[in-house]
N, C-alpha and C positions, 0 to 999 in steps of 0.2 A: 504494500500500500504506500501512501505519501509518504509515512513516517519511514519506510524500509523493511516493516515488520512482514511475516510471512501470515501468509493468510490463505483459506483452502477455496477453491475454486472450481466446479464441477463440470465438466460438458458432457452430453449424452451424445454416442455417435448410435451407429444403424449395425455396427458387428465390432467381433474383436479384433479382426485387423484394419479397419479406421482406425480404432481406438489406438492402437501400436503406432502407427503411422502418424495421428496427431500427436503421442507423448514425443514419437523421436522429432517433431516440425517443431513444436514448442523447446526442449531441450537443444536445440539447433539454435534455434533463434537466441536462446539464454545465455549460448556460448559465445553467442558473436554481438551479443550486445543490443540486439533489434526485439525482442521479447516485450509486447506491451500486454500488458493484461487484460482481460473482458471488462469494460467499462459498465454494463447494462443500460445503455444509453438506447434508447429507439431508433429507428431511421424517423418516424416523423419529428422526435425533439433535436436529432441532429441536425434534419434539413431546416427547422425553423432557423436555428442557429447558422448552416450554411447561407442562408437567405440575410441574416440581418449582420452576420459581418462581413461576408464576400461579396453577396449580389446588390446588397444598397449603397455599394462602394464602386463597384464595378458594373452593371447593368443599365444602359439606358432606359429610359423609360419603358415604350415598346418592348423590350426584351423581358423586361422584368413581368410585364404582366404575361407576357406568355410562358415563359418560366415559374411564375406562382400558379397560373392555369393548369399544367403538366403534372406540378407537386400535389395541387389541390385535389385536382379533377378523376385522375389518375394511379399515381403513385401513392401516395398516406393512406386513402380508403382501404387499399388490396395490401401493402407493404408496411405501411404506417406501424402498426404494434412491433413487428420485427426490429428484433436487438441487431446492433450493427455487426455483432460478431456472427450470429448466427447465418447471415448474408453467405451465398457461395453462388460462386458463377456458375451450379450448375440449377437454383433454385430464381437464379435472374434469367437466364434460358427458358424456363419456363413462365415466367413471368411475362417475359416479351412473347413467346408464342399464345398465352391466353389472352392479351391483350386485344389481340387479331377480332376476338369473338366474342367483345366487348362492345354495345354502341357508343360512339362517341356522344361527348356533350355539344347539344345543336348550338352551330354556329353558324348562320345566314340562312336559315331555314331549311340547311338539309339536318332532318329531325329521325331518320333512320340508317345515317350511315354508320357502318362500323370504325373502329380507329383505324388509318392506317399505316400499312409499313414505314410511309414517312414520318408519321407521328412517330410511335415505336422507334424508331431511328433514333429523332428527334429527344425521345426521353432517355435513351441510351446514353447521346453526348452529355447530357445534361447532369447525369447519375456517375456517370465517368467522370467529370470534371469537380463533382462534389466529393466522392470517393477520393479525389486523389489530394483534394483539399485535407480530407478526414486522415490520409497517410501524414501530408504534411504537418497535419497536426499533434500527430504523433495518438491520435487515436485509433489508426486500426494499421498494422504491419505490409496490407497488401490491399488491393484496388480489386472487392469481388465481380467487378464488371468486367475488367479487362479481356477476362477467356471469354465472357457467355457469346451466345451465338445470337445474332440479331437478325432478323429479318430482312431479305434481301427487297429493295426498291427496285422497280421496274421503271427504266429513265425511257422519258418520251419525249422527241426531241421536238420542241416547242413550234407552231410555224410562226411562220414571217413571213410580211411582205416586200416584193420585190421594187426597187425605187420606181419603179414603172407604176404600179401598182397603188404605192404613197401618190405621186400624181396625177393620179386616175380620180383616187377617192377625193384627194383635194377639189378637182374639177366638176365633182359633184357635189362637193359640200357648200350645203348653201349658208351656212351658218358661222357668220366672222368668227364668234367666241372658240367654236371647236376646230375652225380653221385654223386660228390663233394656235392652240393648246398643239394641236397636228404638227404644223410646220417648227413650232419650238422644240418639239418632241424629236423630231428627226432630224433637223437640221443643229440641233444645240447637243445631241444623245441625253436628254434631261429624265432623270424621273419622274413620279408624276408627284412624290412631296417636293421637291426641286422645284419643279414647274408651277404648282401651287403656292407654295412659301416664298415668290418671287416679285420682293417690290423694288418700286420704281424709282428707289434712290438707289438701284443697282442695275441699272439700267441706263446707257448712253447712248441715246437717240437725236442728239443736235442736229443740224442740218449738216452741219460743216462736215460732222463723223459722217454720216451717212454718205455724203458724195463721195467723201475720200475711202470709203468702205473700211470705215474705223468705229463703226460703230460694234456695241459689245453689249452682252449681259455678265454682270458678276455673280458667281451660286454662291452663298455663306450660309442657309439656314433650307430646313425644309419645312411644310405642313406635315402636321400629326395630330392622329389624335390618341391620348393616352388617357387613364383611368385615374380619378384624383386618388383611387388609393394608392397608387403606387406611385405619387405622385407628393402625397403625404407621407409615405416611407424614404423614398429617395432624393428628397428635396429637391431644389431648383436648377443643379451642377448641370450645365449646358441646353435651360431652357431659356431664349431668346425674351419671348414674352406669349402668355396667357391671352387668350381671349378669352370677352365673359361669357357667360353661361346663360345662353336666352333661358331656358326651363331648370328652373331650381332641380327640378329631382334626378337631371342626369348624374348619371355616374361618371362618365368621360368630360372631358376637357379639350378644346382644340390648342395645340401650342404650337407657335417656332420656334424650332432648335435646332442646333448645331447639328451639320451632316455628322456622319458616321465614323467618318474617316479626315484623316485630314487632305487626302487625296482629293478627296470629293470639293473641297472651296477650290475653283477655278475662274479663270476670263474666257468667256467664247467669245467670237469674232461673229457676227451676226450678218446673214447673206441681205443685201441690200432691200429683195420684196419683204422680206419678214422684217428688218426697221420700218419699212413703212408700216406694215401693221399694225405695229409697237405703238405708230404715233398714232396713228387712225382709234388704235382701244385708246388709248390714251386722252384723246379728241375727246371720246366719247365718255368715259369715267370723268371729265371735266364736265360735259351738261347736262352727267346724271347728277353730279354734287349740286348743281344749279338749281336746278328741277327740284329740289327734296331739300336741300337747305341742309336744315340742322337733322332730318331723318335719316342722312345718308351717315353712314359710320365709316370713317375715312381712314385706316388702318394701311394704306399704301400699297394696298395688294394691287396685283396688275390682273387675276384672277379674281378678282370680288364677286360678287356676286350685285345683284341691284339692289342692295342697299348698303352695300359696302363690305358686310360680314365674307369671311373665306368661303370658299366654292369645296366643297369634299370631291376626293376621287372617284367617289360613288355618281355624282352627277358628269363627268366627264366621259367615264365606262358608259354610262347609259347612253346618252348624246351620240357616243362612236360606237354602240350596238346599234343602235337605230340604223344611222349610218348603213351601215354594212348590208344590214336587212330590205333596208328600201332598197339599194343598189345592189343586191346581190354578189357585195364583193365577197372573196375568201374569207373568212371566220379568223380573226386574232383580236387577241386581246391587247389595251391601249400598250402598255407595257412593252409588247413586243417593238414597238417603234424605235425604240432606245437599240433595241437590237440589229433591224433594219439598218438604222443610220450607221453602228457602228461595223456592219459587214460591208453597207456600201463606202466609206470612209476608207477600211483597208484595200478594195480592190481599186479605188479611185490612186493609193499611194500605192498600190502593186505589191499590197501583202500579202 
């Protein structure tokens, strides 16, 4: 124990050569100095602990609530009373294959799916990276995830359209706003919190730039929306700023915040017809402020919506489903555009 005193400690295995086999693991361990003792610690009071000293330090917002979702939803229910020693990778193998035949918790109204393999993947890293925290901590001698066997993901390669393709749907879009979102999309490789979280003090659209084709947008922040409780766990560290909360009883929050990466803040070079766009919304968020006075909420987005408040991704997807459907183009989703622009980009440089 702390003091040094010796004290008896029982494990049950399943025969007597386990049992031989843990005395000589443990006696191994004692000789080379790595020997930690059974704590009786849970996996759910460790994961709370893993949670509030690692992940409120380390996880962005987004991350976190899908990481407390995994623990919650998931993991604690089925694993939760399990003592952390008693863990073995071959009783996390099974864990992950009953998972399979489990429904999931409904999210966007599929209310009958099962979890899947991505998920299970997903809660693998997750338990892996906790686990090896839990070594680091010198609470448990080995990482029982590391062996188990996880279920294999089936990769489907996403489509995309071809620049041909992108200028088609342009020529059919009648609607500036998704025109706008479109051509930023492909022409900038932008996200769609990127493309969202993009105001207009980051933006250079003078005349002068524009003739000279020096015109540019800067990315520094994206749109998100994250959950205030995790929001009240991890404080403010890389949120930009809050918007308010039309309806008291939401649980989420819209914020800007700091990209991802620090890769992600860059200068695009803006092709000439897309600055004029730039100025044209821009025209036009001046005599919607006109129009509306003091009802318009002036937050500097370039994506506002009409009355100034942020535009969510969910309106965007919709808009460029419609899209697709009236004109019968091929089926992708807005997202893939980032991908489009950056295959046509390398073959345009001959990569």
């Amino acid at each position: 124990d702390g003091n040094g005193e010796k004290r008896q400690k029982w494990e049950t295995c399943s025969s007597h050569a386990e049992a031989k086999k843990r005395k000589a693991e443990i006696e191994h361990q004692q000789d080379t100095g790595v020997f930690i003792p059974p704590s009786g610690d849970t996996l759910a009071g460790f994961l709370d602990e893993y949670v509030s000293m690692y992940g409120v330090s380390t996880w962005a917002p987004s991350t976190f609530d899908g990481h407390k979702g995994l623990i919650d939803n998931y993991i604690k229910p089925i694993l939760g009373d399990t003592k952390l020693e008693d863990i073995t990778p071959r009783m996390m193998t099974k864990f992950y294959k009953d998972l399979l035949t489990i429904k999931a918790v409904p999210r966007f109204g599929h209310k009958d799916a099962l979890i899947s393999p991505r998920t299970v993947r997903d809660i693998h890293k997750l338990l892996r990276n906790a686990f090896n925290q839990a070594v680091k901590w010198e609470m448990l001698s080995r990482n029982p995830v590391q062996n188990a066997t996880v279920p294999k993901v089936e990769k489907h390669e996403r489509d995309i359209w071809d620049a041909q393709t992108v200028m088609k749907a342009l020529e059919l879009c009648d609607d500036p706003f998704l025109s706008l979102a479109i051509n930023l999309a492909f022409s900038c490789s932008l996200r769609m919190g990127e493309l969202l979280g993009l105001t207009w003090n980051c933006v250079e659209i003078s005349r002068e730039n524009i003739d000279n084709d020096r015109a540019y947008i800067f990315i520094e922040k994206e749109l998100q929306r994250v959950s205030r409780g995790s929001l009240s766990e991890i404080g403010d560290t890389g949120i930009l700023f809050k918007f308010p909360i039309i309806r008291g009883c939401n649980s989420t929050v819209l914020v800007l915040k700091e990209p991802k990466t620090k890769t992600s803040v860059r200068k695009v070079f803006l092709p000439r017809a897309v600055a004029e766009m730039l100025v044209e919304r821009k025209r036009h968020i001046e005599e919607l402020k006109e129009l509306l006075g003091d009802e318009y909420r002036d937050y500097g987005l370039v994506f506002a919506n009409s009355n100034g408040m942020p535009t969510e991704g969910s309106v965007i997807n919709r808009l460029f489903s419609r899209l697709i459907c009236k004109n019968d183009l091929p089926k992708v989703v807005f997202h893939s555009l980032r991908h489009t622009s950056t295959t046509y980009k390398l073959k345009l440089s001959g990569g």
